[in-house]
C-alpha positions as CSV (number, residue, x, y, z in Angstrom):
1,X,0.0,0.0,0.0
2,X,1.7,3.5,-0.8
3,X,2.1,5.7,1.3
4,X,-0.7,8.3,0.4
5,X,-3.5,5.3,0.4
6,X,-2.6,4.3,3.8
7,X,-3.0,8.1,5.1
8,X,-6.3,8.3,3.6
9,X,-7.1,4.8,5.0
10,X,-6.2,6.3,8.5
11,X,-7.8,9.6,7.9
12,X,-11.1,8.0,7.1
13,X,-10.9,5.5,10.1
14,X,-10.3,8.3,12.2
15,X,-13.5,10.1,11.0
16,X,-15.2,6.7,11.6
17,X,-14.2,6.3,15.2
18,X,-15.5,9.8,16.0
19,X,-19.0,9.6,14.7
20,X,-18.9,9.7,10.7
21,X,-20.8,6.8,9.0
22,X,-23.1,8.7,6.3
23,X,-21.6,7.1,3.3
24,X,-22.2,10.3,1.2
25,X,-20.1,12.5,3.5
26,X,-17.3,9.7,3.7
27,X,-17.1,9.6,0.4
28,X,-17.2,13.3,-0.1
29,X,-14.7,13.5,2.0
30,X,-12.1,10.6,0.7
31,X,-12.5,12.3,-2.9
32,X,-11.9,16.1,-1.6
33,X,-8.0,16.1,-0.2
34,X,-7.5,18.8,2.4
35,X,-4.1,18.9,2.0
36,X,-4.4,21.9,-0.8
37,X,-6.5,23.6,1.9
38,X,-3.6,23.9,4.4
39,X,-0.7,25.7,3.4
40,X,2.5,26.9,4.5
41,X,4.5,25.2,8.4
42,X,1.2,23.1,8.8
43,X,0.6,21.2,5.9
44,X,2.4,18.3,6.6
45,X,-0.3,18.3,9.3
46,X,-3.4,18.5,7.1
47,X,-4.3,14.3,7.4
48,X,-4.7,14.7,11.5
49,X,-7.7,14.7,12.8
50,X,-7.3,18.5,14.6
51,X,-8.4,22.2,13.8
52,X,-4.9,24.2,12.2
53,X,-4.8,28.0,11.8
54,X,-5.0,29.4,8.5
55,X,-4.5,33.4,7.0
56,X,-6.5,36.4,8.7
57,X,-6.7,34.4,12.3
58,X,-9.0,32.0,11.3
59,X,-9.1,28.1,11.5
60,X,-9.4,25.5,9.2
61,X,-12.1,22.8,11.5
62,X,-10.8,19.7,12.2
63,X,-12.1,16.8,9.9
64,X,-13.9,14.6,12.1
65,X,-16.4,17.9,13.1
66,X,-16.7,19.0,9.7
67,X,-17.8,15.4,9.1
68,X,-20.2,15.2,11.9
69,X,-21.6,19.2,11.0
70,X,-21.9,17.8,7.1
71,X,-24.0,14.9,8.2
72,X,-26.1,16.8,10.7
73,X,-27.3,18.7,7.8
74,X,-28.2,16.2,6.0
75,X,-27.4,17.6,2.7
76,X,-29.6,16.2,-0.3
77,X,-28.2,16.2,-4.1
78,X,-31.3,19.3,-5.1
79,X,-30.5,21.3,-2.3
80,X,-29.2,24.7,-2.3
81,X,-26.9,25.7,0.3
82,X,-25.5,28.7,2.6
83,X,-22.1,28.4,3.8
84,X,-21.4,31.2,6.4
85,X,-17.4,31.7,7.1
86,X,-15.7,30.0,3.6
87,X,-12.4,30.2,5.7
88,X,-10.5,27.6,3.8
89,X,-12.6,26.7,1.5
90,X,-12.5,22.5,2.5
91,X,-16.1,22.6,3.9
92,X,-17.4,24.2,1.1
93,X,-15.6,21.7,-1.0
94,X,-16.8,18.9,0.7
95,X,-20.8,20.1,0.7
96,X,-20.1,20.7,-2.9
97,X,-20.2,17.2,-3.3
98,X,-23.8,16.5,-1.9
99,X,-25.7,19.6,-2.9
100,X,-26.9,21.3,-5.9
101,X,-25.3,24.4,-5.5
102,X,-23.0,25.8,-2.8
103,X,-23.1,29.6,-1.6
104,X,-20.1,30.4,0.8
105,X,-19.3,33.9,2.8
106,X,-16.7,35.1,4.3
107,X,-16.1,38.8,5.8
108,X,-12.1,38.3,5.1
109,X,-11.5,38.7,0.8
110,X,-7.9,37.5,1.3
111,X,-9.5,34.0,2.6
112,X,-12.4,34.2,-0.6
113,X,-9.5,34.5,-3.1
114,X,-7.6,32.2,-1.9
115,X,-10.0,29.5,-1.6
116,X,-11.8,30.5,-5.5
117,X,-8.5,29.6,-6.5
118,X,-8.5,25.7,-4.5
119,X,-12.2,25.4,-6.3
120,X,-11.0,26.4,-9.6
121,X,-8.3,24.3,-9.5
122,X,-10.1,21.5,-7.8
123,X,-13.0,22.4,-10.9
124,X,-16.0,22.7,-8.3
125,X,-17.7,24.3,-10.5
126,X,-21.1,24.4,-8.3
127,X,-19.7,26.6,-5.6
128,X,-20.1,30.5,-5.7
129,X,-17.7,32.1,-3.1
130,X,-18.3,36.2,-1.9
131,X,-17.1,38.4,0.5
132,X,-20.1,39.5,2.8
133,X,-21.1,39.6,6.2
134,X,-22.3,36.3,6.7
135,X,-24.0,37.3,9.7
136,X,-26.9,38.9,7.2
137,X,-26.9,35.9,5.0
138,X,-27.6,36.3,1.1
139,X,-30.7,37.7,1.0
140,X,-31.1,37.9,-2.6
141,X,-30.3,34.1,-3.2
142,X,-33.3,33.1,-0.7
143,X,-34.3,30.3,0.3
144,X,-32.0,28.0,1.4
145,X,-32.6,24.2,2.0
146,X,-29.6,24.2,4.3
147,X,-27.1,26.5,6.0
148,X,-24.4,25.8,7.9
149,X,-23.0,28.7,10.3
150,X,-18.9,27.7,10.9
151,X,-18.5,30.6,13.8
152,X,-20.4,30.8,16.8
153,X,-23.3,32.6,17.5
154,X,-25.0,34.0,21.2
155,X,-27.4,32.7,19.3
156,X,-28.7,31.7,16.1
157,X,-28.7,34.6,13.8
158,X,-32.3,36.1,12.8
159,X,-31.9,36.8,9.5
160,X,-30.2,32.9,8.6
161,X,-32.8,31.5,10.3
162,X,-35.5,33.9,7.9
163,X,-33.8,32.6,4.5
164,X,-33.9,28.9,5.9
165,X,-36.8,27.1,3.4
166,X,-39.6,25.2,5.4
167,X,-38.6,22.0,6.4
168,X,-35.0,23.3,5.9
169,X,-32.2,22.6,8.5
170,X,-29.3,24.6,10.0
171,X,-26.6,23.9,12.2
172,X,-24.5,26.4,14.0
173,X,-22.3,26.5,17.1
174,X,-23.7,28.6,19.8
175,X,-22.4,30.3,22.8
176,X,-20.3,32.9,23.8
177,X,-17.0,32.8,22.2
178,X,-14.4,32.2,24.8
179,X,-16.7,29.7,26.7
180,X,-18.0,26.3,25.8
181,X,-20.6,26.4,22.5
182,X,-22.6,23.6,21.4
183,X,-23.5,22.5,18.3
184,X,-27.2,22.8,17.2
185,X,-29.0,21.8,14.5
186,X,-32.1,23.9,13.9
187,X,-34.8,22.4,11.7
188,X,-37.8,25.0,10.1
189,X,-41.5,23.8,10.4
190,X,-44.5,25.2,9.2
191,X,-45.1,26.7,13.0
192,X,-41.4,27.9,13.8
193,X,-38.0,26.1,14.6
194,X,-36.7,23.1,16.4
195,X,-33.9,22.8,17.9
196,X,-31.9,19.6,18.7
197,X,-28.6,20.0,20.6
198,X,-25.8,17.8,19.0
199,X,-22.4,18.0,21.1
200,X,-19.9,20.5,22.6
201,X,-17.8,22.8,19.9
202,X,-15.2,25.6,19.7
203,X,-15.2,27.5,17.0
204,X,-14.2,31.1,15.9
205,X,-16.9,33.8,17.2
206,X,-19.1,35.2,14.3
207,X,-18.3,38.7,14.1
208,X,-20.3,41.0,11.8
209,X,-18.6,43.3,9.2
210,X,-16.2,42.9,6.8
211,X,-12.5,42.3,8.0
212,X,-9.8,44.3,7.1
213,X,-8.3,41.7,4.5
């Protein structure tokens, strides 16, 4: 076995062991490498199983809960979908897989650059990247039949939760940012929202704005 096949090996047994056994998102995430998503002192790194920082302060999620986050949202192959905080790119790349369409916003244009370049090169052709503040959602691409929120929330943010279709799911970390957040998926009905708490989470606090790169 090379050496490349038994990372991958490892890399999806890893996701296994924490929680990951959709077969969609494992195979999503066997065919999207996230070594091109990590670059520079850490990318030797970008096969473990933990978050790594990336450009403009931000992290790049560790595998196992962007598996877990992909397969709480339950991404169907018509849906349109809302990334909030493109960061990297990988999630993005990996929900391109499953959806329709992928719609990913970041308030940093150095990170949306550099990841339209990963999906151009990668040729994910079904993922439009902008730089917005994601905490206002895309208003003029509503509805969404999932949205996934990858910085925390006090709570989930109004306006997401308005372009969420009925019978459309989000999931978001919430909590303050320096304490612990959990994960929550929220799921639209006809009467209002549901809201089913999935596990504990730390991720970068969802700041509103644009940043200054």
């Amino acid at each position: 076995m090379t050496e490349e096949a038994e990372r991958k090996m490892q890399f999806l047994y890893a996701l296994r062991s924490k929680g990951v056994t959709d077969k969609r998102v494992l195979e999503a995430m066997e065919k999207i490498d996230r070594g091109p998503f990590v670059r520079g002192i850490f990318a030797e790194r970008a096969y473990e199983d933990m978050p790594l920082p990336i450009a403009c302060g931000q992290t790049i999620s560790q595998p196992s809960v962007v598996g877990l986050m992909t397969q709480a949202l339950n991404v169907q192959t018509r849906d349109k979908v809302l990334e909030v905080g493109t960061g990297s790119g990988y999630q993005a790349a990996i929900l391109s897989q499953l959806a329709r369409r992928v719609y990913t916003v970041d308030r940093h244009r150095r990170l949306v650059n550099a990841a339209k370049a990963i999906f151009e090169e990668l040729n994910l052709t079904n993922i439009t990247a902008f730089t917005a503040d994601g905490s206002h959602g895309l208003p003029d691409q509503e509805p969404f039949d999932r949205i996934m929120v990858t910085a925390a929330a006090e709570d989930p943010p109004g306006p997401l939760l308005a372009q969420l279709r009925i019978g459309g799911i989000m999931v978001v970390p919430v909590g303050q940012s320096d304490a612990v957040q959990s994960l929550i998926k929220v799921t639209r009905s006809e009467t209002g929202f549901d809201y089913d708490e999935l596990r504990p989470v730390r991720f970068v606090p969802l700041i509103e704005g644009l940043g200054q790169d």
